[in-house]
C-alpha positions, 0 to 999 in steps of 0.5 A: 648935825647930820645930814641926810639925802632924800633916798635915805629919808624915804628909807627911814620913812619906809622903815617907820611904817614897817615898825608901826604895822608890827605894833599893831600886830602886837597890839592884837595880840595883846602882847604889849600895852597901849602905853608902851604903843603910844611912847614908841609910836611918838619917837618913830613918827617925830623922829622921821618927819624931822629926819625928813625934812632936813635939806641936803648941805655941804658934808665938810665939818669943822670943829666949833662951839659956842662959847660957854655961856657963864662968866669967869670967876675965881678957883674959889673951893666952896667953905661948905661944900653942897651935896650935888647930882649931875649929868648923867646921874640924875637919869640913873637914879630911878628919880622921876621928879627933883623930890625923887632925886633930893632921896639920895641926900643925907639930912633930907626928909621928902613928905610924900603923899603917894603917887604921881599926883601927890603933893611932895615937899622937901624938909633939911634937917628938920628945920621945917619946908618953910627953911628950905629955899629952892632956887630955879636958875638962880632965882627962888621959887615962891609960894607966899601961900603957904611957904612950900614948893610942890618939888614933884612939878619940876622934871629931871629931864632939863636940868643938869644939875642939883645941888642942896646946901645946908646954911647957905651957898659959900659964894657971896656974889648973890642976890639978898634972898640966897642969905635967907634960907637955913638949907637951900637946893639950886635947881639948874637948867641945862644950858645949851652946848653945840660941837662942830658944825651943829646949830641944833640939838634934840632930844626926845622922850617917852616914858611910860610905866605900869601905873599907865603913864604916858610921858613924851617930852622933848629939848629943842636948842638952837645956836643963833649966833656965837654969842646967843643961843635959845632952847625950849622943851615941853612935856606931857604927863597922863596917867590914872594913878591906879595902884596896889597897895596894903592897907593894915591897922592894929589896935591899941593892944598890938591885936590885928584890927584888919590887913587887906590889899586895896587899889589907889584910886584918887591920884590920877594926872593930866599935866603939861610943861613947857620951858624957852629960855634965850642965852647969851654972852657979852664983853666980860658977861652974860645974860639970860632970860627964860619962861615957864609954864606947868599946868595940871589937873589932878586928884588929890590922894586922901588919907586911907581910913575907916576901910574907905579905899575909893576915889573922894571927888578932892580935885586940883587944878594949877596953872604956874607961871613965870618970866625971869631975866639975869645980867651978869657983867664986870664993869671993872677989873675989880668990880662986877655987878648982877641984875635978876627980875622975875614976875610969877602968877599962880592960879589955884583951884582947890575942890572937895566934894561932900564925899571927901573926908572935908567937914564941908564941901569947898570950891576955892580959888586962890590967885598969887602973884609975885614980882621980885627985882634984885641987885647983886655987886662984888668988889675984891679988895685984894686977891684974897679979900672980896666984900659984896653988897646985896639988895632985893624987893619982893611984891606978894599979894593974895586972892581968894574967894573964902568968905571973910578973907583979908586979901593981904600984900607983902612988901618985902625988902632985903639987904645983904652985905658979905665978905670973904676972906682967905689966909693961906689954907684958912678960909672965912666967909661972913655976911648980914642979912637984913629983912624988913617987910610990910604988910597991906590987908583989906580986912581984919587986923594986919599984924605988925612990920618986921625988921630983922638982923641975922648974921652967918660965919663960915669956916674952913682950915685945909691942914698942910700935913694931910692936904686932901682934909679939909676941916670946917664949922658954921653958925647961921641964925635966920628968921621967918615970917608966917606965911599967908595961911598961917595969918589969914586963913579963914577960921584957921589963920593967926595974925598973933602968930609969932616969927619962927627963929632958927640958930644952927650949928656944924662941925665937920670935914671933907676928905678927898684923894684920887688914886693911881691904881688900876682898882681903886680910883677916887674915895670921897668922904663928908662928914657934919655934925650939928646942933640946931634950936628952934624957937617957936617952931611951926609945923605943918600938918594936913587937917582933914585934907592934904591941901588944907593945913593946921599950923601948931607952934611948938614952941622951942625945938632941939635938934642934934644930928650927923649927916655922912656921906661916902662916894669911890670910883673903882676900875674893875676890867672894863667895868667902872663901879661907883657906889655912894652911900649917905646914912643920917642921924637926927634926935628932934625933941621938942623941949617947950614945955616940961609939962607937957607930955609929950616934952622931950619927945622926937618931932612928927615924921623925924626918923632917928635913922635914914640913909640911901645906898646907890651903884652905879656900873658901867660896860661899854654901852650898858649901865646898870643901876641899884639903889636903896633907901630906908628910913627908920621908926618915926611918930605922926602928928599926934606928938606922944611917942606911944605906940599908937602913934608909931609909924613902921620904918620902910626901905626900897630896893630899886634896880634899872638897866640902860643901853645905848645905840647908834642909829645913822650917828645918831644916839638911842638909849633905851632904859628900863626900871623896875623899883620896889622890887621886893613889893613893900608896901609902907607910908612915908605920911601916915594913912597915904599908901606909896606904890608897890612894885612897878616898873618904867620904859624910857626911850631916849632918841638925841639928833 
């Protein structure tokens, strides 16, 4: 770290005061908002009482760094290889939140209920939300409520990767529930780094934007030794959600029934997250054990009809919470085992006046909580042939204050067993999931116990004539159970629900190959076809409010589709240029019953055809950024493809710029985003208005 003496601090100190007395000026005048006042006002005022406070030391440095806290393991290259953003990239994506991210991946379709607040779930290849397992640090998140993660909670600002795998990972050294999912996306904390001397690191931010947020943030780590190190972060999130946005219906006839620009009034936030984790290394391993917390209160955006724009009284209040612990080691030369524990509490607060679309006025409070335990071994045969045996325990169990409610417990057990092996350029990877749970309720029927075996190949052949192809297929059929809602949810709730089974398909190739050319560098391309088939397919649909959900079981769903993926790095002068473009088809038919009729038809909110475009470019301390999304023709929940049920496609252009600074040696980076900039108006959910225009400032100070 760099150290400052006491006459350089009081300089700095001197030159804070200066730079606030000019913001008031321009305040007066009106000349800049009291956000963008209280974004730079936090950084000038934390930035200077630090700087202050350092004591003088001894200049000489030395190089030193803490060892990387991760285990060895093998040059294994992954049969199915993941869609992944990292580094630097997530800050340049215009992405607010890990949904905003997961935009720019093929086979992806993000449920947005509008703004900050609004609720934002992930679907993979229309499989379903329930299908996709998110994984915080090697752990899933849970929510035996309603089986969906709110993905718009967890910030970009500590993560240094995210990575979405469709099947499952092609590593076999996991816990049992890594196997359960039919898409998964890994979430992955930034794990501290030191250089040289330096025993601590920070980094502070703040955002705001023209919807009137204020975003201050800050990462503290800190090395304690050679071998541990700890970090911890909080952030706070304010804004009033208030946005433009048009509001157009036709009548059935295709007549123009109204057309008129309102404001969003309903999706305010006041949010808070903090974060500590403590890293270490041992002999041949590691361990960590981290904290989270996120509490909110916010309104919830209802659907825009009958001409009504205003505020509807839905409120959400949430506090979640969770401790989890991982230990990594290899006992013997050929033997390696892992331990996770992880204890969630979730408290839930859900009211809607009388004012809201609700049929009637509800106040509910729903508490979960979740303790899961897990024990992961590997064992390797020999260099090529690895086998491991997997198995969890989960505890769930629900409160509520609904009248009639069953209060239910979940015992679930899983055990998994895998092997891999690899035949010079042939690669094969199997496992067997098993999954057994209980179940425990104070009133009302219970329904039956579920055992359950489900079984995944995967494949790969990289052929010796063309070395950067690699060719590969997988087939994976995994099992759900219905969540909570879908069992007790008073007057809603089925315990005669049946389990949802999923059987998938893929076929596809990767090809990769850098290049000695002064222009071209790199090309990167990833292609999957596949073939999908549901049985006793559940979708979840709003009913009457977005936070209280109707189950329909469509029976058997069919689901054909290819995802596309192209990434190239390209040297033009001093300019790196680096595009990426991912395009999606999807055909979701519901095939359950050919008299139905709407048989044979596309599944709500499918698009037939999405995709996303990025640019990157980089000069010197700038970086320019574009990116566009769009996403085709789809129907809502009403299941007739007619053209009242029709929803119009959208896109989005994004545009941001960056630059950086050395102040005192140490980095300032400023970036300003502008996204939609062609003002379009759409809904990604029917009748929930997403922003026009708007613009965000971020300011980024590092010590």
């Amino acid at each position: 770290m760099i150290l400052y003496s006491d006459s350089c601090a009081l300089s700095l100190f001197s030159y804070t005061i200066s730079v606030i007395i000019i913001l008031n000026e321009l305040m007066a005048a009106k000349l800049i908002t009291s956000t963008i006042y209280k974004a730079v006002f936090t950084i000038l005022v934390m930035t200077s009482q630090l700087l202050y406070s350092q004591k003088k030391k001894n200049d000489t440095l030395k190089e030193e760094s803490i060892k990387v806290i991760s285990l060895y393991k093998k040059n294994f290259k992954e049969i199915i290889p993941a869609q992944t953003i990292q580094g630097e990239a997530l800050e340049r994506l215009n992405s607010h939140s890990v949904a905003d991210a997961l935009r720019y991946f093929s086979g992806v379709q993000i449920k947005d209920y509008g703004g900050i607040g609004g609720l934002k779930t992930i679907n993979v290849r229309s499989l379903g939300s329930q299908h996709v397992g998110v994984f915080y640090d090697g752990i899933q998140l849970g929510n035996a409520q309603n089986g969906l993660v709110d993905l718009g909670r967890y910030s970009l600002d500590d993560l240094e990767e995210i990575s979405l795998y469709n099947g499952q990972k092609s590593e076999i050294f996991q816990p049992a529930k890594d196997f359960g999912s039919s898409g998964s996306i890994y979430l992955q904390p930034k794990t501290p780094v030191f250089k040289g001397v330096r025993r601590t690191n920070l980094v502070i931010r703040a955002k705001s934007a023209s919807i009137d947020l204020f975003n201050p943030s800050f990462r503290l780590e800190q090395k304690i030794s050679d071998r541990v190190s700890a970090s911890f972060s909080a952030e706070f999130m304010q804004s009033d959600g208030i946005y433009r946005f048009r509001y157009a219906k036709k009548y059935p006839d295709g007549q123009q029934a109204y057309d008129t620009i309102a404001k969003r009034q309903d999706s305010d936030i006041k949010a808070k997250r903090f974060e500590t984790s403590l890293n270490g290394t041992l002999n041949n391993g590691s361990w960590n054990i981290r904290g989270y917390g996120y509490i909110s209160d916010r309104g919830m955006p209802a659907p825009i009809v009958n001409g009504r724009f205003g505020g509807r009284g839905a409120r959400l209040s949430d506090e979640n919470y969770f401790v989890q612990a991982n230990l990594r080691k290899k006992l013997f030369p050929k033997f390696e085992t892992q331990l996770k524990a992880k204890f969630a509490y979730d408290y839930t607060h859900f009211m809607d006046t009388v004012r809201s679309q609700s049929i009637m006025y509800t106040d509910n409070v729903y508490i979960q909580r979740e303790v899961y335990l897990s024990s992961s071994n590997i064992y390797s045969i020999t260099p090529n042939w690895d086998v491991s045996l997997s198995g969890d325990f989960q505890y769930n169990n629900l409160d509520a204050n609904l009248d009639n409610f069953s209060y239910p417990t979940r015992y679930t057990t899983l055990v998994a067993l895998a092997t891999t092996y690899q035949w010079n350029r042939f690669k094969i990877l199997g496992s067997l999931l098993g999954t057994f749970t209980f179940e425990e309720v104070r009133k009302n029927k219970r329904p039956g116990d579920s055992r359950e075996w489900t079984p995944a190949v995967f494949m790969s052949y990289q052929p010796e004539i063309i070395p950067e192809l690699t060719l590969r297929a997988f087939y994976k059929r995994i099992f759900r159970l219905p969540t909570f809602n879908d069992l007790y949810y008073t007057n809603i709730g089925n315990t005669y629900l049946k389990p949802e089974f999923t059987n998938q398909y893929d076929v596809g190739f990767t090809y990769q190959k850098n290049y000695n050319n002064h222009f071209f560098k790199s090309f990167y391309a990833k292609v999957d076809g596949y073939y999908n088939k549901v049985q006793d397919k559940i979708v979840a649909a709003p009913n009457g409010s977005m936070f209280r959900w109707l189950m329909m079981n469509l029976g058997m769903v069919e689901i054909i589709g290819a995802d596309v993926n192209v990434q190239a790095e390209m040297q033009l002068g001093k300019v790196k240029l680096r595009p990426l473009l991912s395009y999606t088809y999807q055909s979701a038919r519901d095939m359950t019953d050919p008299e139905d009729t709407f048989y044979k038809n596309q599944i709500p909110y499918t698009p037939w055809h999405s995709g996303s475009f990025a640019l990157m470019a980089d000069y010197k301390d700038w970086s320019f950024n574009y990116s566009a999304m769009y996403v085709g023709k789809r129907y809502d929940v009403n299941q007739d493809n007619i053209q009242y049920n029709y929803v119009q496609p959208w896109y989005t252009h994004d545009l941001s710029v960056q630059k950086k600074f050395n102040w005192a040696d140490h980095q300032f980076k400023v970036s300003l985003e502008m996204n939609n900039i062609f003002n379009q108006y759409y809904d990604v959910v029917i009748n929930y208005p997403m922003p026009g225009r708007n613009f965000k400032l971020i300011l980024n100070f590092t010590l």
